[in-house]
Steps between C-alpha positions, in 0.01 A plus 500: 500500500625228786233327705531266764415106490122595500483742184490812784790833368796506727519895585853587583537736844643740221199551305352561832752740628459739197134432585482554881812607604548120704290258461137489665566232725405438834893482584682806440879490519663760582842258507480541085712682310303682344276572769885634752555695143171671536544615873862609417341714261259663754733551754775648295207793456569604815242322749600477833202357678719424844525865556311687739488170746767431730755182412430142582124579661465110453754423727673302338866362635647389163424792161259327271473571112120402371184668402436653811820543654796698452837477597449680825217299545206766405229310304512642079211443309621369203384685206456297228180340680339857506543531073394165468186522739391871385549384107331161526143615771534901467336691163729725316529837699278337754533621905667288770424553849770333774425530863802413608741700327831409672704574265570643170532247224118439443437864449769574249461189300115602429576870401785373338273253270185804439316369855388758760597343819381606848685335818388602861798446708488576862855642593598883375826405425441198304275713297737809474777217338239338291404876338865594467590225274225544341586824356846371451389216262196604324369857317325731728171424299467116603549499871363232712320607778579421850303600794646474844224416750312192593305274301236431724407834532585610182280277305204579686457810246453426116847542361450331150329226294831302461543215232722295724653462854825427509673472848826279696317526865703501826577127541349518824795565739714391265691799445418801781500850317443762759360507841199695400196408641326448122775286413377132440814357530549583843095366625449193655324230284172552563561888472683471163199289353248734587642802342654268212139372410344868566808655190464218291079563487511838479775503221292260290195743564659692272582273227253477191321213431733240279810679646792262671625541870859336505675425806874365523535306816709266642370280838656566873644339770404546866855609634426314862317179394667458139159442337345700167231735543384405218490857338362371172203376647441805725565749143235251328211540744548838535442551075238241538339747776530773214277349299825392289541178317841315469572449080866475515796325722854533392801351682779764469850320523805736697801608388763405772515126465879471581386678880221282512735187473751696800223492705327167433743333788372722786158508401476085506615521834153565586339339181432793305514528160644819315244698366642621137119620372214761526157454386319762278091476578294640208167587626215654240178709645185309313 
């Protein structure tokens, strides 16, 4: 057995791999090799979360490759935080409700791993994509379930007792969806945090007692003033209105490095640093 100079034993990240798939920490890194080997591994099952949502909804001038972000500049949830998240706060076989669906990835990793996964996703067609790879990827008996509607009226009703909420919210107006009238993405501020804080209590409503509500989120920039939002915060207070307590924070470090360093020059133009993370809040209902 090695120990350090104070008699403590050095655990290697393998031992901890074979343990937890990555280590616990509050740094996850996707950048790894063994953590790009995992994602290769889920996408190569077919997963093609960027359908049923038109190309580069963020914007985006120059084609991005990270976590969120395709090449065509539609944000991909990167799968490989869903099996780590659903193995390490969700009980075997245990139910996952997402009200904000988007896309497909968070669905077909639970079912994939014995979950039953419910996403509410707002747009028919994203929903009609999301089913049909479904049944393309996994057997007819372990579907995920995704109802097309919205959450704020949907979760008025009893659905489920869940044992976790796991969601990637609109990033404000971030990334504009549709032009439905429902649609967060496409609210003003004040609008958006209203309805954001009125999901986000109503999903955890439904949560049992002990159960985890993760969020992935990454903070926002006003696009006239240049300022954050501060997204984080406004995500926090609206758990903490829940009844919610924070128990975990994880910094999750981006793929895409080598665009991040192409794009460094014209952000310090204006003294803005390149954002290369998203944070994962862990809350727990006392």
């Amino acid at each position: 057995m090695s120990t350090d100079l104070f008699g403590n034993e050095i655990i290697k990240d393998e031992l901890l791999r074979d343990r937890f798939i990555e280590p616990p920490f509050t740094r996850l890194d996707s950048v790894s090799p063994t953590w790009q080997k995992r994602k290769k591994m889920w996408r190569n099952k077919g997963i093609k979360s960027e359908c049923g949502r038109e190309s580069n909804a963020l914007n985006y001038s120059d084609t991005l490759n990270n976590s969120r972000e395709s090449y065509t500049g539609t944000s991909i949830f990167d799968p490989v935080i869903c099996e780590l998240m659903y193995y390490w706060f969700c009980p075997e076989g245990g139910y996952i409700l997402d009200p904000f669906a988007g896309g497909s990835v968070r669905g077909i990793v639970a079912n994939y791993l014995g979950f039953n996964y419910v996403g509410v996703e707002l747009r028919e067609e994203q929903v009609q994509s999301n089913i049909d790879q479904g049944k393309s990827i996994l057997p007819a008996d372990r579907q995920p379930r995704w109802v097309c509607g919205d959450s704020d009226s949907i979760l008025n009703e009893q659905i489920f007792e869940f044992d976790m909420v796991f969601s990637c919210p609109p990033y404000m107006n971030l990334e504009v969806y549709s032009d439905l009238e429902q649609d967060l993405s496409n609210m003003s501020d004040e609008d958006f945090t209203n309805k954001y804080e009125s999901i986000i209590s109503k999903s955890c409503a439904q949560l049992k007692k002990g159960g985890y509500a993760i969020f992935v989120v990454g903070d926002v920039r006003d696009k006239k003033t240049g300022y954050y939002k501060d997204f984080l915060t406004i995500t926090k207070l609206a758990f903490y209105k829940a009844g919610m307590k924070l128990y975990n924070e994880a910094i999750y470090l981006e793929n895409g490095l080598n665009t991040s360093a192409m794009r460094a020059a014209s952000h310090m133009k204006n003294q803005k640093l390149v954002k290369v993370h998203q944070n994962i809040l862990i809350f727990k209902k006392p």
